[in-house]
C-alpha positions as CSV (number, residue, x, y, z in Angstrom):
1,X,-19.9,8.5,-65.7
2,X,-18.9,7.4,-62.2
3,X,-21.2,7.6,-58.8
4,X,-20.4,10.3,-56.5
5,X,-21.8,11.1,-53.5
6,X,-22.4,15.3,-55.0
7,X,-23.6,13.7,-58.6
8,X,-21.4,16.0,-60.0
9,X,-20.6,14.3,-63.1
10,X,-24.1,14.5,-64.4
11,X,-23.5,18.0,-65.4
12,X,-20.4,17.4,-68.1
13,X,-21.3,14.1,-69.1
14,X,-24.4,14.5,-70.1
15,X,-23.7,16.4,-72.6
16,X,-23.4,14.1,-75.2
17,X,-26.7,13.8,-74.8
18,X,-28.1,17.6,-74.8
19,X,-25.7,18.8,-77.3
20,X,-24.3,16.0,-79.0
21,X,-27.3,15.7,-81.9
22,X,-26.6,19.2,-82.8
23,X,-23.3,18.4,-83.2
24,X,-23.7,15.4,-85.4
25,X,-26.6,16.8,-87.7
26,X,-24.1,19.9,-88.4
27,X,-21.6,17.4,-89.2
28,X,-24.3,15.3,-92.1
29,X,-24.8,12.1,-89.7
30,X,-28.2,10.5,-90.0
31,X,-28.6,9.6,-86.7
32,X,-26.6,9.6,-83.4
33,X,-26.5,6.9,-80.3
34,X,-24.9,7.9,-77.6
35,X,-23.6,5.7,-74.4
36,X,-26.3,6.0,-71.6
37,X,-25.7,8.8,-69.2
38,X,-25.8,6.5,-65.9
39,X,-23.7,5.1,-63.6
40,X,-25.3,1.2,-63.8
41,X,-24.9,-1.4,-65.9
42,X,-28.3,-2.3,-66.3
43,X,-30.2,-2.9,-69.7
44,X,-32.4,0.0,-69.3
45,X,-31.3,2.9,-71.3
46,X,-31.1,6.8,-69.5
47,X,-33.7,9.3,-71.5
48,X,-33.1,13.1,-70.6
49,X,-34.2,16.4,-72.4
50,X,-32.5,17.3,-75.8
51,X,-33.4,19.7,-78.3
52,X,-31.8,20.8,-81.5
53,X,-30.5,24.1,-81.6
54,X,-32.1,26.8,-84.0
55,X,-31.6,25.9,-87.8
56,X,-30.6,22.6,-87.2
57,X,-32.0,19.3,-89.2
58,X,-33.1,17.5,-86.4
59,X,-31.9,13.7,-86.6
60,X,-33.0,10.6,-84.9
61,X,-31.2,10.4,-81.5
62,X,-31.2,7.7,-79.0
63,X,-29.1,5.7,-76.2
64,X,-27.4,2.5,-75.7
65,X,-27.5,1.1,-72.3
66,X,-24.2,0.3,-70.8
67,X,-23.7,-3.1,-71.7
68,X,-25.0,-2.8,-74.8
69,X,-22.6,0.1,-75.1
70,X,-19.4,-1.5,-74.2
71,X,-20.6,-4.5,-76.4
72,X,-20.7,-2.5,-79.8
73,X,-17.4,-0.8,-78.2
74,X,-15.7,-4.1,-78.2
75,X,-17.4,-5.3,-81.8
76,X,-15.5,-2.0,-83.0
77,X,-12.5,-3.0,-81.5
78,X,-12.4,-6.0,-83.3
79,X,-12.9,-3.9,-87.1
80,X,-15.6,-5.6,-87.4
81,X,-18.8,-4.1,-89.7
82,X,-21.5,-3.1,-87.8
83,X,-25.6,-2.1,-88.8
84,X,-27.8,-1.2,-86.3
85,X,-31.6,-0.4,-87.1
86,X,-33.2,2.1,-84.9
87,X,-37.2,2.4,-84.5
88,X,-37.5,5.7,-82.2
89,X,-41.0,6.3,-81.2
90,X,-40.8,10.1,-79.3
91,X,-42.2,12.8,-81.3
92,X,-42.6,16.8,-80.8
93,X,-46.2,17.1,-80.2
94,X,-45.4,21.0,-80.0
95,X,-46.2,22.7,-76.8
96,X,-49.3,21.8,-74.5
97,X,-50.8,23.4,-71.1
98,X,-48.7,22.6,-67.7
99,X,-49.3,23.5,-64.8
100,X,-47.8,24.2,-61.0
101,X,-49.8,23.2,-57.9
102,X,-49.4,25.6,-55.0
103,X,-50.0,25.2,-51.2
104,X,-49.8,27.7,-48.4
105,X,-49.1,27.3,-44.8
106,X,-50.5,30.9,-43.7
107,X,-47.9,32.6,-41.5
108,X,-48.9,35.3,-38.5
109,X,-46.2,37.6,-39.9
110,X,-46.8,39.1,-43.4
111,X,-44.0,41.5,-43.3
112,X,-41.9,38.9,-42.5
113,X,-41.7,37.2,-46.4
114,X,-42.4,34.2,-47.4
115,X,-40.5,30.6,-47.3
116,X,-41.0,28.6,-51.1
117,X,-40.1,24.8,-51.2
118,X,-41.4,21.9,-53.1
119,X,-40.3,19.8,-56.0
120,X,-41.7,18.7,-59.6
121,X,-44.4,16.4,-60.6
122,X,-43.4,15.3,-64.0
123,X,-41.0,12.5,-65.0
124,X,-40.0,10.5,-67.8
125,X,-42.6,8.1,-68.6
126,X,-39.8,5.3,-68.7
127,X,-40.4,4.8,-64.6
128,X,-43.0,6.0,-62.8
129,X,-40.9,8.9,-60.9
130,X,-40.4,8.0,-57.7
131,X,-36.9,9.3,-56.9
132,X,-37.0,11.9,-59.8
133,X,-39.2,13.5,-58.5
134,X,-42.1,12.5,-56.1
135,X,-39.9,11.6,-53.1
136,X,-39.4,15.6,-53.2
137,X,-42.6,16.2,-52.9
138,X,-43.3,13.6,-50.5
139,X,-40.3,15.3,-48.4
140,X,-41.5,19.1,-48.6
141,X,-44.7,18.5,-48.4
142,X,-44.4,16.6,-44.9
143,X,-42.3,18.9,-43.7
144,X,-44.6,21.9,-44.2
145,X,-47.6,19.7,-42.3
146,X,-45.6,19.3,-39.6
147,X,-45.0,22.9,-39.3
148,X,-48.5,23.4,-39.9
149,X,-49.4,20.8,-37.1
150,X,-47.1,22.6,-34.3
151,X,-48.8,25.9,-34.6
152,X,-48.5,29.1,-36.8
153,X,-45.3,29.9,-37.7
154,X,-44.1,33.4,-38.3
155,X,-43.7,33.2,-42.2
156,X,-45.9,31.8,-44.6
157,X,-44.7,28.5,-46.2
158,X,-45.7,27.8,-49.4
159,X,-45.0,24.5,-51.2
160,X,-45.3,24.3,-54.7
161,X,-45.2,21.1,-56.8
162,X,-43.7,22.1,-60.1
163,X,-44.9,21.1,-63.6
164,X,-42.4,20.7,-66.7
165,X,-39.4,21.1,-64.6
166,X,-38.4,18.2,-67.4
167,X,-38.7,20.0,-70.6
168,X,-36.6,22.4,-69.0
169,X,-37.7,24.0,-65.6
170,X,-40.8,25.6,-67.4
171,X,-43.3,25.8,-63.7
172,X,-40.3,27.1,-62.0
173,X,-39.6,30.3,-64.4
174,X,-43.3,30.8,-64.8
175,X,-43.5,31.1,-60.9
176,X,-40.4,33.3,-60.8
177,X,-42.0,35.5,-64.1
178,X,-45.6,35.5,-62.0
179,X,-44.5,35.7,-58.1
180,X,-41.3,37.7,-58.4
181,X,-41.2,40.3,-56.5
182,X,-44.4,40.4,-55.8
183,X,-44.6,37.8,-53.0
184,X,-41.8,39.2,-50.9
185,X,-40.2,35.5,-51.2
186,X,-37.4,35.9,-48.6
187,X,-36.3,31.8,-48.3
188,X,-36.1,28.9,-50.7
189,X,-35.0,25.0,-51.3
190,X,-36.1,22.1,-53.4
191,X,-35.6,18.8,-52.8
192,X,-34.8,17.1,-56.4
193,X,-32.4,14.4,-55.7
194,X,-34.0,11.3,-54.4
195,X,-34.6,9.9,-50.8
196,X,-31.0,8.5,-49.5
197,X,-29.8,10.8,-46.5
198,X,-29.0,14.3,-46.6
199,X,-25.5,14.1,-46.2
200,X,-24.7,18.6,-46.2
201,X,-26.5,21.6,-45.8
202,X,-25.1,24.6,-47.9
203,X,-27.2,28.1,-47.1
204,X,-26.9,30.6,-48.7
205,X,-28.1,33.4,-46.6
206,X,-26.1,37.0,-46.4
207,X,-23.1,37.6,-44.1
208,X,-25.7,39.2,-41.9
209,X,-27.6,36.2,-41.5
210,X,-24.6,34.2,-39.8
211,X,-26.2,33.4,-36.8
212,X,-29.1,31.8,-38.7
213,X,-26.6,29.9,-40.8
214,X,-25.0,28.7,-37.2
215,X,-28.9,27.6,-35.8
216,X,-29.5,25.6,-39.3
217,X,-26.1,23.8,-39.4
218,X,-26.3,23.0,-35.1
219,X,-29.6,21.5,-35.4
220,X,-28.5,19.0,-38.7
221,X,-25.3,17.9,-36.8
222,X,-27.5,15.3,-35.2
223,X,-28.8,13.8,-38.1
224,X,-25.3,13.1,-39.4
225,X,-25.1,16.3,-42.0
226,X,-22.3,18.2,-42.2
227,X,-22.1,21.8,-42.9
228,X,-20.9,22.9,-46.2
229,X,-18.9,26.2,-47.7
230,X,-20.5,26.3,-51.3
231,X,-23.7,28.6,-51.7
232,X,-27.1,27.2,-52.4
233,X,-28.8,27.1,-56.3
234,X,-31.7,25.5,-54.8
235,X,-32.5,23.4,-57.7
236,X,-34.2,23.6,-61.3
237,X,-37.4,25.1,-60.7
238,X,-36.3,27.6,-57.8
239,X,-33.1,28.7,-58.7
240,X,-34.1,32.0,-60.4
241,X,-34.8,33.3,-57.0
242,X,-31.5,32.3,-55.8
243,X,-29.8,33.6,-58.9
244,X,-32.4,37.1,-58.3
245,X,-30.9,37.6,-54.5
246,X,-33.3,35.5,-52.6
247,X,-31.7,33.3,-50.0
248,X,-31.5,29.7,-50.8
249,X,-30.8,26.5,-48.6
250,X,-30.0,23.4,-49.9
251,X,-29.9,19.8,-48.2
252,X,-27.6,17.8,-50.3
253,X,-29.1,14.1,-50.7
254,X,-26.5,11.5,-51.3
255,X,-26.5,11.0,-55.1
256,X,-24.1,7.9,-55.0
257,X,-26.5,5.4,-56.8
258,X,-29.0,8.1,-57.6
259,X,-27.8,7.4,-61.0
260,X,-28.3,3.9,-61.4
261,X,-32.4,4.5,-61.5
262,X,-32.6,8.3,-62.9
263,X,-34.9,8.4,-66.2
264,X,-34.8,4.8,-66.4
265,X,-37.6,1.9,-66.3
266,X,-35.9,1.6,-62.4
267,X,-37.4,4.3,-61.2
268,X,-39.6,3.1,-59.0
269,X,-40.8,3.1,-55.5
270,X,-39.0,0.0,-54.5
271,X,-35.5,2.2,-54.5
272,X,-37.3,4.5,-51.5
273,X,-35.9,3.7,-48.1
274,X,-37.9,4.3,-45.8
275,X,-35.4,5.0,-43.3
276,X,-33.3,7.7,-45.2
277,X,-37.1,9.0,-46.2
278,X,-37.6,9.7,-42.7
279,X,-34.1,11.5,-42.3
280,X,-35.1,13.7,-45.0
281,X,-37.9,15.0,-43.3
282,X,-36.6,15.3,-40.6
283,X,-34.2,17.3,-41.7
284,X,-36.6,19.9,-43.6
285,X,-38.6,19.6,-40.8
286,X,-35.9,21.2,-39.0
287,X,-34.5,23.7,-41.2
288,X,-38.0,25.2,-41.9
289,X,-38.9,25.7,-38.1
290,X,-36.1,27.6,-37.5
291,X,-36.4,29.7,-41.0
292,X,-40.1,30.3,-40.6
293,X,-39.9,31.6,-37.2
294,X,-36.3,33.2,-37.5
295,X,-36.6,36.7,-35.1
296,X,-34.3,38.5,-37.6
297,X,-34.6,39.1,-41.5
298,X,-33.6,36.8,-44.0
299,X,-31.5,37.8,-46.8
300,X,-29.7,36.7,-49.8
301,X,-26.3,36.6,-51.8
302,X,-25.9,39.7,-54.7
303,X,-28.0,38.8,-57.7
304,X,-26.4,36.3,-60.1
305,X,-27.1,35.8,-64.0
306,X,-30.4,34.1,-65.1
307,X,-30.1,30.8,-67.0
308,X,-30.2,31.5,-71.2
């Protein structure tokens, strides 16, 4: 996996890792290690979510980090025999209590909807989370006080730190299943991707919500982000109201060593700049005053398909 600035590679090679036990248990191996899914060459292996699919004998699982990687690689090479001994201590523990923790800024406008942003609270309990995910919170959640600390806006914001985004994005469909439609959510975004500057905004609002779209991208051009063409999927945990119609906005972060710390023993809050912190905020800071006190309606793209 190489670094890009989008993180784009995460998505097909991490596979290995989410699919590639199933694969090898259907095949009769007793165990699988896989090359970490990261774009350092630290000794710190990546963890990540994996599960076996229905009917499948689960098997032990684990991975290399990099240089250990390329070191068995080149043993290989060489034909020569090879025993590794794995002593894996994750279990199942089966399924326990989670939970979301919500936050409103109380807007003057009810009829006008309501803005949802936030980020997730649980990481893997290699690092302590500090890029993946509590610099999102840090970011949404001082954006919305800032709001809060100018005066009423029109719309309510409500910032909601996610549980068991993980496992899977559990507090983000339970909010969807609980809130949706319910809560007339007209706006969302997360910010899931680190600290280091937001380098594009992509919106996606509806064709009649150009001049919005022209606001958002004029007031960003300062802080050095461009304005992209690709629509918004707002993230894990709010994506199923992107992919139900709701609008979305999404301030890309640059991802270019965001994979060097992700679900490793690096993950902590000595890879927070301070700086770049600042821009995100800023940036949020930004987008939601001119969201939650937008004159005109706010609307989405056509409904998409629902994650499996």
């Amino acid at each position: 996996m190489m670094p890009t600035q989008d993180g784009s590679g995460y998505g097909q090679f991490g596979a290995p890792r989410r699919q590639g036990p199933t694969a090898a248990s259907r095949k009769g191996a007793i165990a699988i290690v896989v090359r970490s899914i990261g774009t350092d060459h630290h000794r710190n292996p990546h963890t990540g979510v994996q599960t076996f699919a229905d009917g499948v004998r689960p098997i032990p699982a684990a991975a290399l980090s990099v240089p250990d990687a390329e070191q068995l690689q080149r043993i290989l090479a060489r034909g020569l025999p090879v025993r590794m001994h794995l002593t894996l201590t994750p279990r199942q523990t089966g399924t326990h209590q989670s939970g979301n923790v919500i936050a409103d800024v109380p807007g003057a406008d009810p009829s006008a909807g309501m803005i949802v942003i936030g980020g997730h609270m649980d990481s893997w309990d290699l690092g302590t989370g500090a890029i993946d995910d509590a610099a999102g919170i840090a970011i949404t959640v001082a954006a919305a006080h800032r709001i809060m600390e100018a005066g009423r806006p029109r719309r309510t914001i409500r910032v909601v730190l996610f549980g068991a985004e993980e496992p899977g994005g559990l507090g983000g469909d339970s909010l969807y299943a609980h809130h949706h439609p319910g809560d007339r959510v007209v706006l969302v975004g997360e910010s899931d991707f680190g600290a280091d500057r937001v380098w594009r905004v992509n919106a996606g609002l509806a064709p009649s919500n150009a001049a919005l779209a022209a606001r958002i991208g004029a007031v960003l051009a300062p802080l050095g982000i461009l304005t992209g063409h690709g629509e918004a999927d707002a993230g894990t945990d709010l994506g199923p109201w992107v992919r139900g119609g709701v609008a979305g906005i999404d301030l890309n972060q640059d991802g270019t060593r965001y994979f060097d710390y992700h679900h490793t023993p690096d993950d902590t809050l000595d890879k927070i700049d301070p700086a770049q912190l600042r821009q995100n905020v800023a940036a949020w800071t930004a987008v939601l005053a001119l969201a939650a006190d937008a004159p005109e309606p706010i609307a989405g793209l056509p409904p998409r398909p629902q994650r499996p």
